[in-house]
C-alpha positions in Angstrom: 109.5 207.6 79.7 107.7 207.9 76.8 103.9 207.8 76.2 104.1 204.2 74.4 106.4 202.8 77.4 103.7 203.8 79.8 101.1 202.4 77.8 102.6 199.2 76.8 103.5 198.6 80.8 99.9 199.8 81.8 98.8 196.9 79.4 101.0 194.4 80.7 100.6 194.5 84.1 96.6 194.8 83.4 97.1 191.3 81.6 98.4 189.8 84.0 96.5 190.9 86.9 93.5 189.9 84.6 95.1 187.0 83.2 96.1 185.6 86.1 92.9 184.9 87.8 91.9 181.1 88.1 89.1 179.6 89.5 88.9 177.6 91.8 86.9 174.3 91.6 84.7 174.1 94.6 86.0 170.9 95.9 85.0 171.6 100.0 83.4 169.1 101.7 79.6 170.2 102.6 78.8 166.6 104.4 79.5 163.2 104.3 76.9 161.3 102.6 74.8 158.5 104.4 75.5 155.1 102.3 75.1 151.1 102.6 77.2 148.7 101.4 74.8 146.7 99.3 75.3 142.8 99.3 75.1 140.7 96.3 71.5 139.9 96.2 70.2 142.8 96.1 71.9 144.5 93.7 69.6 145.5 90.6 69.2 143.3 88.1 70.4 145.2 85.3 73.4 146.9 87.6 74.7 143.2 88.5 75.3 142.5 84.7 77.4 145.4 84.0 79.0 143.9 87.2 79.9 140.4 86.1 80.9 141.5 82.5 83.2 144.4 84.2 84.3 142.1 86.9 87.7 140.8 85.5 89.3 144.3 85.0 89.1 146.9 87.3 85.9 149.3 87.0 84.3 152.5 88.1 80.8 153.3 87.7 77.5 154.2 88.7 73.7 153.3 88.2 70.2 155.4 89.3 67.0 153.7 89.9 64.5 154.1 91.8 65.7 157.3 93.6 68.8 155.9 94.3 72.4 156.0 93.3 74.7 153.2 93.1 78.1 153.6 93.0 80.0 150.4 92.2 84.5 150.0 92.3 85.4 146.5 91.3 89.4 145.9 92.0 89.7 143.2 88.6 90.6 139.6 89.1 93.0 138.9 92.4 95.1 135.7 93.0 93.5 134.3 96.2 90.2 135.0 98.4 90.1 137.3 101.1 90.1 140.7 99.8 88.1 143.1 101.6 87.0 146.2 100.7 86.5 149.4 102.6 84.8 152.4 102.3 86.2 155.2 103.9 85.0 158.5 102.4 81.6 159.6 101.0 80.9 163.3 100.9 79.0 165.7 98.7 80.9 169.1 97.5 79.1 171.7 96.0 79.9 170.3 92.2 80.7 166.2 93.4 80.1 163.4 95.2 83.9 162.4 96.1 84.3 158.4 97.0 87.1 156.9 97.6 87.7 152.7 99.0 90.2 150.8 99.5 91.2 147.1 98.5 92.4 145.1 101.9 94.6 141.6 101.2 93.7 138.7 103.6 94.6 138.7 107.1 97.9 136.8 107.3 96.1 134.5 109.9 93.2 133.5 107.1 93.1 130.4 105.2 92.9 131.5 101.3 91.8 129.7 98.4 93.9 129.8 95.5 91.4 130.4 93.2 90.5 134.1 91.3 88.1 135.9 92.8 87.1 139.8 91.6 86.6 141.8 94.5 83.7 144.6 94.3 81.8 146.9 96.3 78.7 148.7 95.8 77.7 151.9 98.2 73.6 153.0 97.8 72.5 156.5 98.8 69.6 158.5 97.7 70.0 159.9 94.1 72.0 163.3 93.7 72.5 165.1 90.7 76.6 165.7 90.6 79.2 163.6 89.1 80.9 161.2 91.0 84.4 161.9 91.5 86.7 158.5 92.2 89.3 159.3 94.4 
């Protein structure tokens, strides 16, 4: 083989071992985070607005005060009462905070109004900088 060949394979395979490398994003669970489900009244002020004007349309967002973090997931407007809402994951990575709830219909055996209603649910835990991450 010539000199060029050589070379020219050399420099391939060193851009693609280079190339090649991808990082990974640091998505391990370090610990599950300690919340509470706050109930309507004592949601701030200023966090229950953004609430009522989101509340027909699904929404995704959170608030700080006071040393705290809110993290709010509304489900939009729903046919009938009942809905629940569960949290089932909270935990802190070393770039995130990953959440992630679930919408539950009514139990067959419950009465249900027929009216709208816009399920939401609001977790609280003490403020940490990282990006929440809505799974």
């Amino acid at each position: 083989m010539g000199k060029i060949k050589i070379a020219a394979i050399v420099f391939i395979v060193t851009a693609l071992v280079c190339g090649c490398s991808v990082e990974k994003t640091k998505t391990e669970k370090i610990k599950d985070l300690e919340f509470t489900v706050v109930p309507e009244e004592e949601i701030p002020e200023e966090l229950g607005e953004k609430i009522k004007e989101q509340q027909e349309n699904v929404f995704k967002f959170t608030y700080a005060d006071k040393g705290y973090l809110y993290i709010a997931q509304g489900y939009g407007e729903q046919e009938t009462s009942g809905y629940s809402i569960v949290a089932d994951q909270l935990y802190e990575t070393e770039n995130a905070i990953y959440v992630h709830t679930m919408l539950q219909g009514p139990p067959k055996e419950e009465t249900v109004s027929e009216k709208p209603t816009y399920p939401y649910i609001v977790l609280k835990l003490e403020f940490i900088d990282k990006t929440v991450v809505f799974e």
